[in-house]
BATI-728100 format. One record per residue (C-alpha): residue in one letter; x, y, z. Coordinates in steps of 0.2 Angstrom, whole numbers, plus 2048, in hexadecimal, padded with zeros to 3 digits. Last residue first. Layout:
BEGIN
aXYZ ...
//
This chain:
BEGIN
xB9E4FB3F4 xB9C4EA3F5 xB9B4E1405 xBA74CF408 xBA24C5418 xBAA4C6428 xBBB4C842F xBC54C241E xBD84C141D xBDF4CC40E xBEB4C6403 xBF54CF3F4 xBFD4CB3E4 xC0B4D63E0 xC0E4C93CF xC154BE3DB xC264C93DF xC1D4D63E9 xC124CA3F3 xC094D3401 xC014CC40F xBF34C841D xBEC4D9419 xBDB4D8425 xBC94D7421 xBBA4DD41D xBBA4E240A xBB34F0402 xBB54F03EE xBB64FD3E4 xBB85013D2 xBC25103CC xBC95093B8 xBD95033C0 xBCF4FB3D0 xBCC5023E0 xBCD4F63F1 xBC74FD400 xBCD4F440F xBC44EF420 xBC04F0430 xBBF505430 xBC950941E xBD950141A xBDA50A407 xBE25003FA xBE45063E8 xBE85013D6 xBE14F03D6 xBE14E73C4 xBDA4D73CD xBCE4D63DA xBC64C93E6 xBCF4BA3E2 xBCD4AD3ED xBD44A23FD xBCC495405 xBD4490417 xBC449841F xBC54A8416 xBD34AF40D xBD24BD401 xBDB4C13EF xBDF4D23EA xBE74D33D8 xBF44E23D8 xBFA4EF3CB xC0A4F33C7 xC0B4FF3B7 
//
């Protein structure tokens, strides 16, 4: 099973949002991420980039501030 931890940068500061993803969704300004037992979060932002070889760690680059779903 390969499963993602999100983290997000914002303002030089990056932190995990998310581990044990299972889904991205880019939805309007932002991306939905679901988590292996169907959790959501929302986050505003941009994928900045995808490490498959670092544990497919992923990093978003914030617009705004964080909403949870």
């Amino acid at each position: 099973m390969c499963l993602s931890t999100v983290y997000m940068e914002k303002n030089g500061q990056v932190e995990k949002v998310m581990q044990d993803v299972s889904h991205m969704t880019s939805k309007n300004d932002g991306i939905l991420l679901t988590g292996m037992f169907g959790e959501e979060i929302f986050i505003n932002g941009h994928l900045k980039s995808v490490d498959f070889l670092d544990g497919e760690s992923v990093l978003i680059e914030s617009i705004t501030e964080k909403n949870y779903c």
